[in-house]
C-alpha beads as a LAMMPS data file, in Angstrom:
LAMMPS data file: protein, C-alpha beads

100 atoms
99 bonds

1 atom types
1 bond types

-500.0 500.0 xlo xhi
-500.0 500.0 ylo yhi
-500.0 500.0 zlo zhi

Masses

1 110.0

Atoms # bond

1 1 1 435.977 212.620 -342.765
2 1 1 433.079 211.021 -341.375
3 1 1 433.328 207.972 -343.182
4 1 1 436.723 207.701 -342.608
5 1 1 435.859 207.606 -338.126
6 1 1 433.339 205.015 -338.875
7 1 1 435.749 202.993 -340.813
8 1 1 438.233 203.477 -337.609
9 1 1 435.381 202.578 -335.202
10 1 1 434.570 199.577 -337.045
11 1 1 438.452 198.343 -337.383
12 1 1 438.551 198.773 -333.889
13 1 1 435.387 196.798 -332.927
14 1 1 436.591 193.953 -334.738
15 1 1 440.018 194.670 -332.630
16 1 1 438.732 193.834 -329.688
17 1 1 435.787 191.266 -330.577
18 1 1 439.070 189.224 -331.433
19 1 1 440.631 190.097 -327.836
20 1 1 438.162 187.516 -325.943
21 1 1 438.817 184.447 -323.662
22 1 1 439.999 181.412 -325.638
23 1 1 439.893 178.245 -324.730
24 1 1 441.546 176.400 -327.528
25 1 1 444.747 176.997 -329.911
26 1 1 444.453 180.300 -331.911
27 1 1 445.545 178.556 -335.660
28 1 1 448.137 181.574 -336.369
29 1 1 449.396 184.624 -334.195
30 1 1 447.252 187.181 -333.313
31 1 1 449.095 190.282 -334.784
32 1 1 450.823 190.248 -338.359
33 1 1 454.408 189.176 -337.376
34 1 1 457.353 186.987 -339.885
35 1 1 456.365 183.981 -341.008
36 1 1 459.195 182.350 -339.379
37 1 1 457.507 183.137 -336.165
38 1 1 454.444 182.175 -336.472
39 1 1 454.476 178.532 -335.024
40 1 1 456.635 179.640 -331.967
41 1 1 453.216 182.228 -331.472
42 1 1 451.231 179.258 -331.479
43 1 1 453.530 177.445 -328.973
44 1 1 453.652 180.592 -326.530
45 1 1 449.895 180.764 -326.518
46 1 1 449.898 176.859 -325.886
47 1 1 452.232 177.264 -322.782
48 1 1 449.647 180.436 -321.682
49 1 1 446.625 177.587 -321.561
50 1 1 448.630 175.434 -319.957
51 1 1 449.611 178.334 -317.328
52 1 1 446.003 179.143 -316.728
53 1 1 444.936 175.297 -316.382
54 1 1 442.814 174.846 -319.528
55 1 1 445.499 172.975 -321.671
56 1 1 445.841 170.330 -318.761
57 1 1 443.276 168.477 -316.781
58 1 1 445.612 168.556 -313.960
59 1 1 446.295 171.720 -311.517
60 1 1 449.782 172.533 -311.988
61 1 1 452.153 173.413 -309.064
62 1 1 454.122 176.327 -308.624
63 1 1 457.239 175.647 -309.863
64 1 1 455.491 174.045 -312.951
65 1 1 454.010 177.687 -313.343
66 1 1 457.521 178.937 -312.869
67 1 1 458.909 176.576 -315.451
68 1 1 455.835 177.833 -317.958
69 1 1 456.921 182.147 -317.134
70 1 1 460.861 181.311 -317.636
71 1 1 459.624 179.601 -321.144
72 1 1 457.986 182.397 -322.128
73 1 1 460.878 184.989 -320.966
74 1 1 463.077 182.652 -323.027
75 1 1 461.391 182.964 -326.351
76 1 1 460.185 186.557 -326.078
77 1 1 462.963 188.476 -324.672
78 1 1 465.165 188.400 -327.579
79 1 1 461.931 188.938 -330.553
80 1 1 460.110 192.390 -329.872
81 1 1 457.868 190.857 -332.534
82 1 1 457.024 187.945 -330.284
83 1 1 457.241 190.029 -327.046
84 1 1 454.194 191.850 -329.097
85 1 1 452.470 188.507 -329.758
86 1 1 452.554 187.568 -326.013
87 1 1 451.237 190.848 -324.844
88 1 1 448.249 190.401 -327.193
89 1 1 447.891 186.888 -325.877
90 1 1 447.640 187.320 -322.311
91 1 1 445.405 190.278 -322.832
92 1 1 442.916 187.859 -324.411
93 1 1 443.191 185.611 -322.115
94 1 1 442.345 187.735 -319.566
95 1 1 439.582 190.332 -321.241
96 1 1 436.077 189.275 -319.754
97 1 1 437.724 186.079 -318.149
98 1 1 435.645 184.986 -315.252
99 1 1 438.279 183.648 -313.441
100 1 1 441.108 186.186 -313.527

Bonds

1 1 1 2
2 1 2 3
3 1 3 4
4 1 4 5
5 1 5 6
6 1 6 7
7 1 7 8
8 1 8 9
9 1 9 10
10 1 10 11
11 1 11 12
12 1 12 13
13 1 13 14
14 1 14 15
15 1 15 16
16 1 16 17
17 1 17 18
18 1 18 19
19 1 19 20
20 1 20 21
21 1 21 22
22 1 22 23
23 1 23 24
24 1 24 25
25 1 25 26
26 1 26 27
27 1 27 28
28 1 28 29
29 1 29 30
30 1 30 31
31 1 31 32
32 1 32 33
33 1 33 34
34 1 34 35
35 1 35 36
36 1 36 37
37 1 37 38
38 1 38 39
39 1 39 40
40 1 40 41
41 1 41 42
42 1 42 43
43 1 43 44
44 1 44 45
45 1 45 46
46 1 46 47
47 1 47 48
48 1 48 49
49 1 49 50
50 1 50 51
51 1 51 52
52 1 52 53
53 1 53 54
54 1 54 55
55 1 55 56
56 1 56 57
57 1 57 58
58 1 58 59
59 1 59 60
60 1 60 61
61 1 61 62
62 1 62 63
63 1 63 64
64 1 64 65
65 1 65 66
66 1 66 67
67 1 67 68
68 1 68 69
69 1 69 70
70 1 70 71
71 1 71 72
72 1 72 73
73 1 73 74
74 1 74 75
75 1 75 76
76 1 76 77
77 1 77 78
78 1 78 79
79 1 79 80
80 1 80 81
81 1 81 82
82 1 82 83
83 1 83 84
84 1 84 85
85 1 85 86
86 1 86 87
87 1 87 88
88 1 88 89
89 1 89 90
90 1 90 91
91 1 91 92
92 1 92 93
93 1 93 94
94 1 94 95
95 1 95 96
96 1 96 97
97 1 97 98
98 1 98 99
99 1 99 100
């Protein structure tokens, strides 16, 4: 039993190590979803950088924001898989981000 909690513990370090403010594109998605979906992961976490200003040297207006949130409600809201995927994003995006 006991090494079966330290086992857990360590899986779940590693969990959230990997859960930390990125600043560049992740190569694949974050959880284990279809293959199929794998690049549009990598596109939603693209359109999250741009959201939070670090894809683009530019500050982007509100209704550029708007245009990013109505992209991402476009490609997640029929894919739980990819609803997943974004929910894992934005937490890393946002766990022990300074400017959040």
């Amino acid at each position: 039993m006991l090494r079966s909690i330290s086992h857990i513990k360590l899986h779940l370090s590693l969990i959230y190590a990997s859960l930390y403010l990125l600043q560049d594109l992740i190569p694949t998605s974050l959880l284990k979803i279809s293959s199929d979906l794998v690049s549009r992961s990598i596109k939603l976490f693209h359109v999250i950088l741009k959201y939070m200003g670090i894809d683009s040297p530019a500050i982007i207006s509100l209704e550029e924001r708007i245009e990013l949130v109505a992209k991402l409600y476009k490609h997640t809201l029929k894919r739980s898989e990819l609803r997943d995927e974004l929910f894992a994003q934005i937490s890393k995006q946002t766990r022990n981000n300074p400017d959040r």
